[in-house]
C-alpha positions in Angstrom: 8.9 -13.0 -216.5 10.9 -14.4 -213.6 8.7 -16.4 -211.2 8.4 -15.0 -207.2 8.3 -18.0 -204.9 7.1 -17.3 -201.3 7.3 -19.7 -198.7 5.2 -19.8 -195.8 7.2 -20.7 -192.4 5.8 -24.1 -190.9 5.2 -24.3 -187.1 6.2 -23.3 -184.6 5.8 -27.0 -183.5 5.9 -27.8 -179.9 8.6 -30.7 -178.5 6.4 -33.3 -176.9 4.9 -33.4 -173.3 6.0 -36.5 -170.8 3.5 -39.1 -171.5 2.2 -37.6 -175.1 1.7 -40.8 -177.4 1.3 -39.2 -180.7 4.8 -37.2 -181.0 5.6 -37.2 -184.5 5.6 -33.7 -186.3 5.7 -33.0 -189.8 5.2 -30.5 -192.4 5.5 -30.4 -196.1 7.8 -27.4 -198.0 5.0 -28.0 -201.4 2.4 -27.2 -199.1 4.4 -24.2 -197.9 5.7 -22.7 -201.1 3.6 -20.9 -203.5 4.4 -19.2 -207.0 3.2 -16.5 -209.0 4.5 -15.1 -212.6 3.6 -12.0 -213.2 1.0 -11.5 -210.4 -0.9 -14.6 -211.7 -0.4 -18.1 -209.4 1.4 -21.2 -211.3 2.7 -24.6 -210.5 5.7 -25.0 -208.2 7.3 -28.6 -207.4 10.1 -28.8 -205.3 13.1 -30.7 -206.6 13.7 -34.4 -205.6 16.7 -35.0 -203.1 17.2 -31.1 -202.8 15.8 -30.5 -199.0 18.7 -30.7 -196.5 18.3 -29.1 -192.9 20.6 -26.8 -190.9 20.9 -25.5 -187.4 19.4 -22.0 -187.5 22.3 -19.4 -187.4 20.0 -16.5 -187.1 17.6 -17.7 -190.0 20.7 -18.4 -192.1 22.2 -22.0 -192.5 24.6 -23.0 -189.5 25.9 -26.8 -189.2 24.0 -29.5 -191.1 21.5 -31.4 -188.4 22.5 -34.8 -187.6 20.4 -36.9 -189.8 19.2 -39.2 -187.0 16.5 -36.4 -185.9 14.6 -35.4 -188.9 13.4 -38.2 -192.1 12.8 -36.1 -195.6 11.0 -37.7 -197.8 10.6 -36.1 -200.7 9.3 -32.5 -199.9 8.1 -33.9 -196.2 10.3 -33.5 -193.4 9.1 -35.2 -190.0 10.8 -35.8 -186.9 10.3 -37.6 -183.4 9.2 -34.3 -180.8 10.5 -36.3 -177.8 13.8 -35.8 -179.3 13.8 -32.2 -178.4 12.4 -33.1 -174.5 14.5 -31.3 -172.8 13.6 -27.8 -174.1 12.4 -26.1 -170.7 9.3 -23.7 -170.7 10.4 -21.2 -173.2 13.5 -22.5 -174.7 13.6 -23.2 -178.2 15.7 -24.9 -181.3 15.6 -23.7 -184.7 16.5 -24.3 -187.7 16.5 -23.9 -191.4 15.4 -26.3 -194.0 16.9 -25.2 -197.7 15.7 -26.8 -200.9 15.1 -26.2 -204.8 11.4 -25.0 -206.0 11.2 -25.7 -210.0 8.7 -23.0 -211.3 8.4 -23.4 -215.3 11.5 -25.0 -215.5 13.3 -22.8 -213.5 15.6 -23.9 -209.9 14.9 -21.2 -207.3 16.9 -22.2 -203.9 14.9 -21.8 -201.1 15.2 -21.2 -197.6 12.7 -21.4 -194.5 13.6 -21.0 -190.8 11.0 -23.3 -188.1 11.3 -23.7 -184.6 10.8 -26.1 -182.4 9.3 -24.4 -178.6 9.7 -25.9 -175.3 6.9 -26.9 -172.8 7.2 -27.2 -169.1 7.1 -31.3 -168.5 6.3 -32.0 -165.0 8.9 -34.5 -163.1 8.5 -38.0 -162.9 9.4 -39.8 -160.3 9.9 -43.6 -160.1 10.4 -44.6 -156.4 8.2 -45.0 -153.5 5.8 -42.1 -152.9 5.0 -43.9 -149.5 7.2 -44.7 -147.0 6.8 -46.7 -143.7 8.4 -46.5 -140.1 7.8 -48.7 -137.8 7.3 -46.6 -133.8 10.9 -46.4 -132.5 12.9 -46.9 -135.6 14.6 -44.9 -138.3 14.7 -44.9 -141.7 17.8 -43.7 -144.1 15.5 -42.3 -147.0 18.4 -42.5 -150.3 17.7 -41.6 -154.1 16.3 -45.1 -154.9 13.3 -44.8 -152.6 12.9 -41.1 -154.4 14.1 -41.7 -157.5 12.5 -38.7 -159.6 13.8 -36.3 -162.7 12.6 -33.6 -164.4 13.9 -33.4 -168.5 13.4 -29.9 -168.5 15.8 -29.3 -165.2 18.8 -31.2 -163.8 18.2 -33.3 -160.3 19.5 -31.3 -158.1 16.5 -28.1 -159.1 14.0 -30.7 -157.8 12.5 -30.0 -154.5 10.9 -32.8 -152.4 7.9 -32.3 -150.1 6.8 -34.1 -147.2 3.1 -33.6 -147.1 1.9 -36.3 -144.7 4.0 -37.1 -141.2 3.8 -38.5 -137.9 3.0 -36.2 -135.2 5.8 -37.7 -133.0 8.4 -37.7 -135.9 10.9 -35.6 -137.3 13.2 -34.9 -140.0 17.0 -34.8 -140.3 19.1 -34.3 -142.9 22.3 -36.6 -143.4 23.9 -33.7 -144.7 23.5 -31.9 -141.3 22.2 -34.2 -138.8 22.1 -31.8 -135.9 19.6 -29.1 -137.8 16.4 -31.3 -137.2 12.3 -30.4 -137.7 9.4 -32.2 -136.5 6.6 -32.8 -139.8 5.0 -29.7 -139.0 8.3 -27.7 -139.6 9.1 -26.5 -136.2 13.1 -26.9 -135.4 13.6 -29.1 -132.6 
Protein backbone atom coordinates (compact mmCIF):
# COMPACT_ATOMS: atom_id res chain seq x y z
CA UNK A 1 0.00 0.00 0.00
CA UNK A 2 2.61 2.56 -0.78
CA UNK A 3 1.15 6.12 -0.89
CA UNK A 4 1.51 8.21 -4.65
CA UNK A 5 2.11 11.88 -3.87
CA UNK A 6 1.61 14.26 -6.80
CA UNK A 7 2.52 17.67 -6.73
CA UNK A 8 1.04 20.36 -8.68
CA UNK A 9 3.74 23.02 -10.11
CA UNK A 10 3.07 26.59 -8.61
CA UNK A 11 3.27 29.58 -10.93
CA UNK A 12 4.62 30.55 -13.26
CA UNK A 13 4.79 33.92 -11.25
CA UNK A 14 5.68 36.99 -13.06
CA UNK A 15 8.85 39.30 -11.65
CA UNK A 16 7.32 42.60 -10.78
CA UNK A 17 6.62 45.63 -13.17
CA UNK A 18 8.50 49.19 -12.40
CA UNK A 19 6.17 50.95 -10.13
CA UNK A 20 4.00 47.65 -8.91
CA UNK A 21 3.47 48.09 -5.06
CA UNK A 22 2.27 44.75 -4.14
CA UNK A 23 5.44 42.54 -5.24
CA UNK A 24 5.52 39.77 -2.89
CA UNK A 25 4.83 36.21 -4.44
CA UNK A 26 4.11 33.21 -2.58
CA UNK A 27 2.91 29.79 -2.77
CA UNK A 28 2.44 26.94 -0.50
CA UNK A 29 3.96 23.12 -1.37
CA UNK A 30 0.72 21.65 1.22
CA UNK A 31 -1.49 23.39 -1.05
CA UNK A 32 0.41 21.86 -3.97
CA UNK A 33 0.83 18.30 -2.93
CA UNK A 34 -1.81 15.80 -2.80
CA UNK A 35 -1.93 11.94 -1.83
CA UNK A 36 -3.75 8.97 -2.59
CA UNK A 37 -3.31 5.19 -1.18
CA UNK A 38 -4.65 2.93 -3.20
CA UNK A 39 -6.77 5.19 -5.49
CA UNK A 40 -8.53 6.68 -2.41
CA UNK A 41 -7.16 10.54 -1.25
CA UNK A 42 -5.46 10.71 2.38
CA UNK A 43 -3.66 13.28 4.50
CA UNK A 44 -0.31 14.56 3.49
CA UNK A 45 1.83 17.16 5.73
CA UNK A 46 4.99 18.20 4.54
CA UNK A 47 7.90 17.84 7.07
CA UNK A 48 8.99 20.80 9.18
CA UNK A 49 12.53 22.36 8.14
CA UNK A 50 12.65 19.98 5.01
CA UNK A 51 11.94 22.69 2.06
CA UNK A 52 15.25 23.98 0.71
CA UNK A 53 15.38 25.73 -2.90
CA UNK A 54 17.82 25.12 -5.81
CA UNK A 55 18.57 26.75 -9.13
CA UNK A 56 16.79 24.74 -11.72
CA UNK A 57 19.31 22.47 -13.64
CA UNK A 58 16.79 21.40 -16.14
CA UNK A 59 14.10 20.50 -13.42
CA UNK A 60 16.78 18.80 -11.34
CA UNK A 61 18.57 20.50 -8.31
CA UNK A 62 21.60 22.84 -9.44
CA UNK A 63 23.28 25.26 -6.69
CA UNK A 64 21.37 26.05 -3.54
CA UNK A 65 19.58 29.71 -3.97
CA UNK A 66 21.13 32.32 -1.87
CA UNK A 67 18.91 32.51 1.07
CA UNK A 68 18.49 36.31 0.88
CA UNK A 69 15.80 35.92 -2.04
CA UNK A 70 13.26 33.49 -0.97
CA UNK A 71 11.77 33.22 3.14
CA UNK A 72 10.30 29.41 3.89
CA UNK A 73 8.22 29.23 6.43
CA UNK A 74 7.12 26.14 7.09
CA UNK A 75 5.66 24.70 3.76
CA UNK A 76 5.30 28.58 2.35
CA UNK A 77 7.99 29.88 0.33
CA UNK A 78 7.61 33.67 -0.65
CA UNK A 79 9.99 35.98 -2.13
CA UNK A 80 10.35 39.82 -3.16
CA UNK A 81 9.41 39.81 -7.32
CA UNK A 82 11.45 43.04 -7.80
CA UNK A 83 14.36 40.97 -7.00
CA UNK A 84 14.10 39.22 -10.29
CA UNK A 85 13.65 42.96 -12.20
CA UNK A 86 15.83 42.59 -14.68
CA UNK A 87 14.29 39.58 -16.49
CA UNK A 88 13.63 41.15 -20.02
CA UNK A 89 10.32 40.34 -22.02
CA UNK A 90 10.65 36.62 -22.22
CA UNK A 91 13.56 35.70 -20.06
CA UNK A 92 13.03 33.59 -17.19
CA UNK A 93 14.63 31.95 -13.85
CA UNK A 94 13.76 28.72 -12.52
CA UNK A 95 14.12 26.77 -10.01
CA UNK A 96 13.34 23.75 -7.93
CA UNK A 97 12.05 23.63 -4.42
CA UNK A 98 12.71 19.93 -2.71
CA UNK A 99 11.12 18.90 0.51
CA UNK A 100 9.71 15.82 2.58
CA UNK A 101 5.71 14.97 2.29
CA UNK A 102 4.84 12.50 5.38
CA UNK A 103 1.84 10.34 4.05
CA UNK A 104 0.84 7.78 7.00
CA UNK A 105 3.98 8.02 8.49
CA UNK A 106 5.87 7.62 5.62
CA UNK A 107 8.93 10.49 4.23
CA UNK A 108 8.43 10.77 0.44
CA UNK A 109 11.14 13.44 -0.94
CA UNK A 110 9.73 15.67 -3.23
CA UNK A 111 10.64 17.82 -5.92
CA UNK A 112 8.78 20.68 -7.92
CA UNK A 113 10.31 22.97 -10.60
CA UNK A 114 8.62 26.92 -10.80
CA UNK A 115 9.56 29.75 -12.75
CA UNK A 116 9.76 32.98 -12.40
CA UNK A 117 8.91 34.99 -16.26
CA UNK A 118 10.08 38.27 -17.30
CA UNK A 119 7.97 41.34 -18.28
CA UNK A 120 9.00 44.17 -20.49
CA UNK A 121 9.45 47.31 -17.78
CA UNK A 122 9.39 50.50 -19.56
CA UNK A 123 12.54 52.91 -18.84
CA UNK A 124 12.55 55.43 -16.32
CA UNK A 125 14.17 58.29 -16.68
CA UNK A 126 15.06 60.85 -13.88
CA UNK A 127 16.42 64.04 -15.57
CA UNK A 128 14.87 66.92 -17.19
CA UNK A 129 12.36 65.97 -19.95
CA UNK A 130 12.34 69.77 -20.87
CA UNK A 131 15.11 71.75 -21.79
CA UNK A 132 15.56 75.42 -22.46
CA UNK A 133 17.83 77.64 -24.85
CA UNK A 134 17.87 80.90 -24.82
CA UNK A 135 18.00 82.53 -28.96
CA UNK A 136 21.71 82.60 -29.81
CA UNK A 137 23.11 80.19 -27.31
CA UNK A 138 23.99 76.58 -26.99
CA UNK A 139 23.48 74.06 -24.78
CA UNK A 140 25.88 70.89 -23.98
CA UNK A 141 22.99 68.35 -23.22
CA UNK A 142 25.15 65.40 -20.79
CA UNK A 143 23.63 62.25 -18.98
CA UNK A 144 22.53 64.21 -15.89
CA UNK A 145 20.02 66.36 -17.77
CA UNK A 146 18.88 62.72 -19.43
CA UNK A 147 19.48 60.54 -16.83
CA UNK A 148 17.22 57.43 -17.77
CA UNK A 149 17.58 53.34 -17.56
CA UNK A 150 15.84 50.64 -18.44
CA UNK A 151 16.34 47.25 -15.86
CA UNK A 152 15.41 45.05 -18.48
CA UNK A 153 18.34 46.54 -21.06
CA UNK A 154 21.70 48.16 -20.37
CA UNK A 155 22.10 52.20 -21.20
CA UNK A 156 23.51 52.23 -24.01
CA UNK A 157 20.08 50.12 -25.92
CA UNK A 158 18.12 53.25 -24.88
CA UNK A 159 17.25 55.47 -27.70
CA UNK A 160 16.37 59.25 -27.01
CA UNK A 161 13.83 61.28 -29.07
CA UNK A 162 13.53 64.80 -29.64
CA UNK A 163 9.92 65.32 -30.26
CA UNK A 164 9.50 69.05 -29.94
CA UNK A 165 12.29 71.70 -31.51
CA UNK A 166 12.93 75.05 -32.58
CA UNK A 167 12.33 75.69 -36.14
CA UNK A 168 15.65 77.66 -36.28
CA UNK A 169 17.72 74.98 -34.27
CA UNK A 170 19.66 72.04 -34.85
CA UNK A 171 21.31 69.14 -33.43
CA UNK A 172 24.89 67.97 -33.18
CA UNK A 173 26.44 65.35 -31.72
CA UNK A 174 29.62 65.82 -29.53
CA UNK A 175 30.64 62.62 -30.73
CA UNK A 176 30.70 64.03 -34.47
CA UNK A 177 30.21 67.57 -34.36
CA UNK A 178 30.45 68.20 -38.06
CA UNK A 179 27.32 65.57 -38.97
CA UNK A 180 24.55 68.10 -37.87
CA UNK A 181 20.37 68.10 -38.42
CA UNK A 182 17.92 70.76 -37.99
CA UNK A 183 14.67 69.33 -35.51
CA UNK A 184 12.89 68.25 -38.41
CA UNK A 185 15.82 65.83 -39.40
CA UNK A 186 17.10 67.36 -42.53
CA UNK A 187 21.17 67.32 -42.58
CA UNK A 188 22.49 70.68 -42.74
Amino acid sequence: NTPIVSVTPPGPFTEALEGETDTIRTFDLADATTASVLGSPTEVTIADGTVQLFVSAGGSAGPAVDPSLFTISGSTVSFDSIFFDTLGDGASASFVATYDAVVDGNVLPQLVEFTIDGVNDAPLTFGSEQINVVSGTTVAVNSSMLNAFDVDDNDDGLTITVTTGSPDGFFALAADPDRLADFAGHRR
